[in-house]
N, C-alpha and C positions, 0 to 999 in steps of 0.2 A: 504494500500500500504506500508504505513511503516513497519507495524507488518510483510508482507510477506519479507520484505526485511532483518530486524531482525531476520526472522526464516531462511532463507537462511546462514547469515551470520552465526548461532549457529550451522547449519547444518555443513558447512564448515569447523568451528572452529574444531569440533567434530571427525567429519572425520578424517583432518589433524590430529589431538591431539593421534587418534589412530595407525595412521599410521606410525606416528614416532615412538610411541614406539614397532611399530612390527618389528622394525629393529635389535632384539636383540636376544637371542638365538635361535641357529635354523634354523635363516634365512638366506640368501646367502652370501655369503662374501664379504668381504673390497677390493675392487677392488682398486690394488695401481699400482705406478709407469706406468702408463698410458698404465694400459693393460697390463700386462707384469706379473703380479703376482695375485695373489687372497690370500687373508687370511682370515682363518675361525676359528669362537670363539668356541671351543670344552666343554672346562669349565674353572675353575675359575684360572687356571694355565697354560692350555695346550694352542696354537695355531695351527694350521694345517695351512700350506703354500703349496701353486702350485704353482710350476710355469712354465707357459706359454712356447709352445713348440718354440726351437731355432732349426735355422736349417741350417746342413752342407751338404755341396754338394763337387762332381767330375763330371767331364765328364757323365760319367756313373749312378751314382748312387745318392741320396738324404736322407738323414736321418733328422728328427723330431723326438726331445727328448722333453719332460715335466719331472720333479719331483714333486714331493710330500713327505712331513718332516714335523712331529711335534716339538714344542721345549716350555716344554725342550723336549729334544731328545728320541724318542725311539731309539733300537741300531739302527736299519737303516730307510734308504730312498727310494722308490719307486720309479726308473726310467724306464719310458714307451717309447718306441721307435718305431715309424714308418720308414720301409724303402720303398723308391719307386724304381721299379727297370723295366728297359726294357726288363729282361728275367726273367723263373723262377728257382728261387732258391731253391734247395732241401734243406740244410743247411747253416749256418752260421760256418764256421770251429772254429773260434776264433772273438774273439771281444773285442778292449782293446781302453782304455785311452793314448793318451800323452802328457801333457802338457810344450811339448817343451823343459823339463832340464831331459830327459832321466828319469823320474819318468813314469814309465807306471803300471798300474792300469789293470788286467783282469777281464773283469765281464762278472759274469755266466749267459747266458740267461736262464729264470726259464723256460719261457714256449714264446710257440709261440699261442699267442688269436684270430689273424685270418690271414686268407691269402685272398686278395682279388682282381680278376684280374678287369679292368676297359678294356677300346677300348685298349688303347697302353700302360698301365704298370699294373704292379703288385703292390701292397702294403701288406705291412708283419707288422703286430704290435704285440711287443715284450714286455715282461715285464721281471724286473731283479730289484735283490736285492741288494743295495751298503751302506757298511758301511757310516753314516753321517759324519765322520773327512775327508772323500773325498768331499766334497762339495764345499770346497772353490776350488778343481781344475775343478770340473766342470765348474768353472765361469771363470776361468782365459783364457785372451784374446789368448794367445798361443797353446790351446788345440787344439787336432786332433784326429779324431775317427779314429780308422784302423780297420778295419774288414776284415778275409780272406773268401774267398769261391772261391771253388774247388783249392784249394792251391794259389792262385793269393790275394797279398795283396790291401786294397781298403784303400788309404788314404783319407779323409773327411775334408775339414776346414769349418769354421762358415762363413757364410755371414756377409758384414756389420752390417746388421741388428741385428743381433743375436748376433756380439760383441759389440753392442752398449748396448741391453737389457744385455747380460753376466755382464757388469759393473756397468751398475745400482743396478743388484739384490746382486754384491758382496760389491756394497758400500753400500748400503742400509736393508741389512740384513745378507748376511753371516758376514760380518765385524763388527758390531752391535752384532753377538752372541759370539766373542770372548772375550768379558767382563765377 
């Protein structure tokens, strides 16, 4: 009885012992800021960051953004964009950043990856390329997405929610890369 109990516990030991160390290259990433971000160990210099989609809305319309950025820095940043929309939309005429001091930001959507109609909306996921020195306006609590279609402009602001995450990830990593 003892001896099984001994063998159990080496078993355990064992198991554990390796388990921890599969936490290291390769494997899933640092889940930080309570959900909000993911960080992943690339090699002995690089990190790879996601982060978790924020989301603005109007009346009308709804937009989920995630990014994606290495650092140090390749030149840019991978911003993917879902829009959900009550009708469908042939194009996106323009699509730009504001974050509130008349600094607006146009970015080019590269491609449109799918369009997908549900019961009552559409969803459209977007991918587009932005230079990294625009990151820290992505966070800032003042931003606004405007996007036209069919010449009608669509203003977007952030949810509580999302300017609550926006301030975390600028206190706790864009602000952190400016050293």
């Amino acid at each position: 009885m003892k001896k099984n109990i001994i063998t159990l516990f080496l078993i355990i030991f064992v198991v554990s012992f390796f388990y921890s160390c599969a936490g290291g290259i390769g494997m899933k990433g640092q889940r930080g800021g309570s959900k909000i971000y993911e960080m992943y160990y690339i090699d002995s210099v690089t990190n790879q960051y996601f982060i978790k989609p924020l989301t603005f809305k109007n009346k009308i319309y709804s937009v989920d953004y995630d990014i994606v950025f290495r650092i140090p820095y390749k030149t840019q940043a991978t911003l993917n964009f879902s829009l959900f929309s009550n009708e469908n939309i042939n194009k996106i005429d323009t699509f730009y950043i504001d974050n509130g001091s008349g600094n607006l930001k146009m970015i080019q959507i590269k491609k449109l990856l799918y369009k997908e109609k549900t019961r009552r909306k559409y969803h459209y996921r977007y991918s587009s390329q932005i230079d990294n020195h625009l990151l820290p306006i992505l966070f800032d609590t003042k931003i606004k997405f405007v996007f036209n279609i069919n010449k009608i402009q669509n203003v977007l602001l952030p949810t509580r929610k999302s300017i609550k995450k926006s301030v975390h990830v600028k206190e706790n990593i864009i602000e952190f890369l400016k050293d």
